[in-house]
N, C-alpha and C positions, 0 to 999 in steps of 0.2 A: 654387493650382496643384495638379492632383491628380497623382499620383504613382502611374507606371502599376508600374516596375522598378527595381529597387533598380543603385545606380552600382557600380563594382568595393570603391571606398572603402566601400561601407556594406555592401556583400556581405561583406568582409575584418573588420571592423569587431563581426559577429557571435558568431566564436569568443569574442571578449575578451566581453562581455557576459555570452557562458554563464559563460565560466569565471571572473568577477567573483561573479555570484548564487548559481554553484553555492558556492564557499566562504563566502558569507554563508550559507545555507542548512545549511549544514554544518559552521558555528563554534561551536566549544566555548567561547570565551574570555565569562566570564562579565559580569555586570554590577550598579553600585549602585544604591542606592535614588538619590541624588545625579542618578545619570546618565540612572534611570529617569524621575524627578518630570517636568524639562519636556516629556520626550515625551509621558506620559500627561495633562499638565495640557490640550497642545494638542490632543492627539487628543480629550478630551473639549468642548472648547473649542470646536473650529471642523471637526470632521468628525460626532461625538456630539451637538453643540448642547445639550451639559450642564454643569452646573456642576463646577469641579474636586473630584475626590474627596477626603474628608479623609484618608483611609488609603490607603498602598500597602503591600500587604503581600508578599512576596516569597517562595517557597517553592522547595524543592532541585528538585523535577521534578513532571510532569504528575501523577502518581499524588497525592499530596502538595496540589500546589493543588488537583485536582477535590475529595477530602475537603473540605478547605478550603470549598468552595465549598457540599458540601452544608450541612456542618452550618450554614454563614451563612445558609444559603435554611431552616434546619428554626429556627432561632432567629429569624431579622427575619420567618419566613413570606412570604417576598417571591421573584417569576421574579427572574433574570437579566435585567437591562435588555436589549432586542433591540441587536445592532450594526449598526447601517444602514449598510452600506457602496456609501455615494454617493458616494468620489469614484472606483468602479471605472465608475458609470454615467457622470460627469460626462466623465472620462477617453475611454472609449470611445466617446461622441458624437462626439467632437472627430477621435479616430481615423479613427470608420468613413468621418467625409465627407471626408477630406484623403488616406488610404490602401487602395486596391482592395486587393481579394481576394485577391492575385498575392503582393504585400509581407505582408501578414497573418501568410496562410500560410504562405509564406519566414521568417519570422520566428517564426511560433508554432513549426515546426517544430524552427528550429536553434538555437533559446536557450529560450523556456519550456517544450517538449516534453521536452527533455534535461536540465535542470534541477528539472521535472518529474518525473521518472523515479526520479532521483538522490534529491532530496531528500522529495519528497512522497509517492512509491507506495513507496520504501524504508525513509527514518528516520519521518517521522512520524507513516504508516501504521502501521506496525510498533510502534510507542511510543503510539498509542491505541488499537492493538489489547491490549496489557497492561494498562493502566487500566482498558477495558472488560473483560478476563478478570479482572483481580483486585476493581475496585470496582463498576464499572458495571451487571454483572450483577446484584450484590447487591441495589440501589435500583431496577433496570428497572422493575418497576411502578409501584412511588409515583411515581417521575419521571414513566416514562411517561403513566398517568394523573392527576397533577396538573398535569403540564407542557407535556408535548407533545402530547396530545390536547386538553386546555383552550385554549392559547394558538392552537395551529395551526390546527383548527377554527373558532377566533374569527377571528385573521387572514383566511384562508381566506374566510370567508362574507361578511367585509365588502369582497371583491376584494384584499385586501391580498398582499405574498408574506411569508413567513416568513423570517427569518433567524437561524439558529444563534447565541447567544447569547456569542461567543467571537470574537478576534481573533487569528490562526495565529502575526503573529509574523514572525520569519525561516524558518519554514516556508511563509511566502505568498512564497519567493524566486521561486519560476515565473510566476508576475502581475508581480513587482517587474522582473525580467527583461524581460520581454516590454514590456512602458512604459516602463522607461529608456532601453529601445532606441530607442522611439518619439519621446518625448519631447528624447532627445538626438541622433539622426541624423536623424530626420524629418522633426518639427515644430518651428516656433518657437513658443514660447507659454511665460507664466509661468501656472502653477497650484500656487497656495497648499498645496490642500490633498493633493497630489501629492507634496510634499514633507514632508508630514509624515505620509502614510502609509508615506513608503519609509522615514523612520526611525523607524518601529516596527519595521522588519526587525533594528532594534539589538535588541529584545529576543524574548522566544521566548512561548509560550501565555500569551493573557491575556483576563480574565473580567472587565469592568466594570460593576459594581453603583453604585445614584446614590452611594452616602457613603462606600465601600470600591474598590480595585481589587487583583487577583488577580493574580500574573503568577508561571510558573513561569520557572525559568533554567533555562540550556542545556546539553543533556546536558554532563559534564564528559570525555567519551572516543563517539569514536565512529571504529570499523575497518572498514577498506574493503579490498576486491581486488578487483581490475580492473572497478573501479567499481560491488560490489554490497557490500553488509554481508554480511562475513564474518571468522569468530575461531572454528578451533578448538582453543583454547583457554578463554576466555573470552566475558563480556560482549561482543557487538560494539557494543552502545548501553550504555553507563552514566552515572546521576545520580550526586549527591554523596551522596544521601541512602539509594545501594544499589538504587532503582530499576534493574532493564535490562530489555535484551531481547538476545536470544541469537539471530543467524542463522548459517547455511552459505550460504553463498553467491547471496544476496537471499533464502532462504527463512526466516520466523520456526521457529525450532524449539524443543523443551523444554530446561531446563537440563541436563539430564541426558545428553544428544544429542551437545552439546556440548562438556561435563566431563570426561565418562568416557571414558579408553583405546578405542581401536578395540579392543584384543585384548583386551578387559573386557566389553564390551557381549554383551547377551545377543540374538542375531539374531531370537528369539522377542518379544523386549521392540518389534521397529523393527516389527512384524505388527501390534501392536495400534495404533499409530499410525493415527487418523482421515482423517489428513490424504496425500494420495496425494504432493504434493512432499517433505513430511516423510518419507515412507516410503523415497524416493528417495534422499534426500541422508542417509539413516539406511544405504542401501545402500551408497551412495557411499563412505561413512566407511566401513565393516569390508569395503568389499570384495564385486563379486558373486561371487567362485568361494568365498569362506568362508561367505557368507549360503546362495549352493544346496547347497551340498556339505552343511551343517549343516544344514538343513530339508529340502531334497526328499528324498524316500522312493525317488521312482519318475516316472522320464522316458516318458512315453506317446505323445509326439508330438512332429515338430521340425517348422518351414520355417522355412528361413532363418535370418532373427537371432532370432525366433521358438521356445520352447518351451513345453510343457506339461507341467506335472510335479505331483505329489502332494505337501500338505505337512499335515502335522498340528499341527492347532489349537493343542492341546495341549502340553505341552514332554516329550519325551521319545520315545521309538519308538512308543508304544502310541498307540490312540486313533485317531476316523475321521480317514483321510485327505482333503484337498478339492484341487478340482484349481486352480492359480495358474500365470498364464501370466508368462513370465518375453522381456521386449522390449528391445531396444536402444532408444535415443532418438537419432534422425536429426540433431536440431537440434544435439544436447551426444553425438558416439559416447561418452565415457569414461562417461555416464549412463545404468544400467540399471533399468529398471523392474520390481517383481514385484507384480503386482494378483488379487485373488484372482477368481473365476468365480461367477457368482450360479448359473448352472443347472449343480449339480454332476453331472450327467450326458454333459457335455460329454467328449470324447475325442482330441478334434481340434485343433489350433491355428484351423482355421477357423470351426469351433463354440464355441470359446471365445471368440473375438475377436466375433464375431456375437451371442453371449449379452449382451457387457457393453453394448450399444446400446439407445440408450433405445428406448422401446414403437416409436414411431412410426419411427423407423429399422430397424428388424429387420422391417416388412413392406413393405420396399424389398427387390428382387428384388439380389443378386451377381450380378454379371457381369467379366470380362475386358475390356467394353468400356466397363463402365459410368463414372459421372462421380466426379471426384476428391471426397474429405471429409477430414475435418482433427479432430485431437486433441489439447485440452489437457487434460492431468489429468482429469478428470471430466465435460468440456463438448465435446460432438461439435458438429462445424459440416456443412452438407452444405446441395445444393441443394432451392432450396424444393422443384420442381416434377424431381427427378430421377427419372427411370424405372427405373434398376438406376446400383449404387454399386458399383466396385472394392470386391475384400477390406481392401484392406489401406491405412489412411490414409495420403495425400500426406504429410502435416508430424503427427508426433507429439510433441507438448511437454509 
């Protein structure tokens, strides 16, 4: 029987799922090697189709096991087994012929999309973004070309697809989500190996080699507000082994961002910042009327929420001025943005804002009547085929 809408019971039925995976996804409570063995024995068993590994080795946090994993790859000189993960294929055959579009959707949206968000584009992201700044960088080449142009090229040529050499863990809670649903309001059916992927969600990152297995355990603290990682004070993500990462409010930031006093921070120090959200929530923290009052020289143009002002590079009074346009954010009003001006010729709020558009948008005509565009940090959106663009973006985030 196919299943065109979901009943009021399974409509109702969706918050509990979210908010089931989202605290799997987001659980500190750690684990043994005891508790680990039968899960890893099965999964290499009957979803790996490989013999059980004679080692599990268990390490404080992702930083930690990825070493781990090099030096094992630089001593046996051997890849990472690939992880096939067939029972997402097996699973989704069964789904796509039993539930349209309508329920999918409904469901991708209110349980894996938001648990998604929570767990996947916030802690995990954020927690392999540190690995790669602290270790990943280091190896890029040899990895890259021993590994991932070797193997994915090979794959690749014989039709094969590639698969990242790792298992997420309870960071796959947005997939786990989204199938439990399935599986326990939708369909009837027993699948084996269904059940033994969801409890790998028991444990967190894990690396299976044929005669070793890697797994790191779960952050030991992880701070949340109103539903984004934030701590200013501390670590908002921390391992046992001193691994973190440090946000304001969903944004990864430097320790230092963080740690340090608002009325300590040097308003000069949040300028050099690369990162345009970092810049913001570096705003944020000391305050915009201490950051302009402290850096602008000189106001040369206003509209609206809107200014343009002079600030030097430099720390101190001296030194060339450059002009930095300084904007409210629509999305978050308490959020001020101050972005500097590439064509320091600029004078205007309107010539500012026109300068910072990429090539191919700046010989699109302004108008009053022109069509709407939209700004996140760095990334302009706007119509393909648009004749003349308003000044001033719809939505700026």
């Amino acid at each position: 029987m196919i299943i065109k809408t979901l009943t009021k019971r399974q409509e109702n039925k969706l918050a509990w799922y979210r908010n089931k995976w989202l605290k799997i996804g987001l659980s500190t409570e750690t684990f043994t090697l005891n508790q680990a063995r039968p899960i890893i024995d099965d999964f290499y068993t009957y979803i790996l189709k490989k013999d059980k590994p004679e080692l599990i080795i268990i390490l404080d946090s992702p930083l930690s096991t990825w070493i781990a994993v090099q030096l094992w790859n630089q001593v046996e000189n051997q890849v990472v087994n690939q992880v096939e993960n067939q029972v997402v294929n097996q699973v989704w055959n069964q789904v796509e012929n039993q539930v349209r579009n309508q329920v999918v959707n409904q469901v991708v949206n209110q349980v894996e999309n938001q648990v998604e968000n929570q767990v996947v584009d916030q802690v995990w992201n954020l927690v392999w973004n540190q690995v790669e700044n602290q270790v990943v960088n280091q190896v890029q080449n040899q990895v890259e070309n021993q590994v991932v142009n070797q193997v994915v090229n090979q794959v690749e040529n014989q039709g094969g697809i590639f698969v990242w050499p790792y298992c997420d863990g309870n960071f796959s809670a947005s997939y786990c989500g989204y199938y439990d649903y399935i599986f326990s309001e939708l369909i009837e059916c027993e699948c084996k190996q269904w059940e033994m992927y969801k409890n790998l969600s028991k444990l967190s990152l894990i690396y299976p080699f044929d005669d070793v297995c890697f797994l790191s355990q779960k952050p030991s603290k992880i701070l949340l507000e109103n539903g984004l990682l934030h701590c200013d004070k501390e670590a908002a993500i921390k391992y046992s082994d001193g691994f973190s990462v440090w946000a304001l409010n969903g944004v990864e930031v430097p320790q230092w961002l963080v740690e340090t006093k608002a009325e300590e921070i040097d308003p000069y120090k949040i300028l050099e910042l690369e990162n345009a959200q970092q810049r913001a929530e570096g705003i944020r923290k000391i305050g915009m009327e201490r950051f302009w009052y402290k850096c602008c020289r000189k106001i040369i143009d206003k509209y609206g929420d809107y200014e343009l002002g002079l600030i030097p590079i430099e720390k101190g009074t001296g030194g060339k001025l450059y002009p930095y346009l300084k904007m409210k954010n629509p999305s978050v009003p308490e959020l001020w943005h101050v972005e500097g001006i590439p064509d320091l010729t600029c004078t205007t709020v309107e010539q500012a804002l026109h300068s910072r558009k990429p090539d191919k948008m700046r010989k699109i005509p302004v108008s009053d009547i022109g069509e709407d565009w939209y700004q996140q940090g760095d990334v302009y959106v706007w119509p393909r085929n648009a004749n003349s663009l308003k000044l001033y973006p719809k939505i700026l985030t």
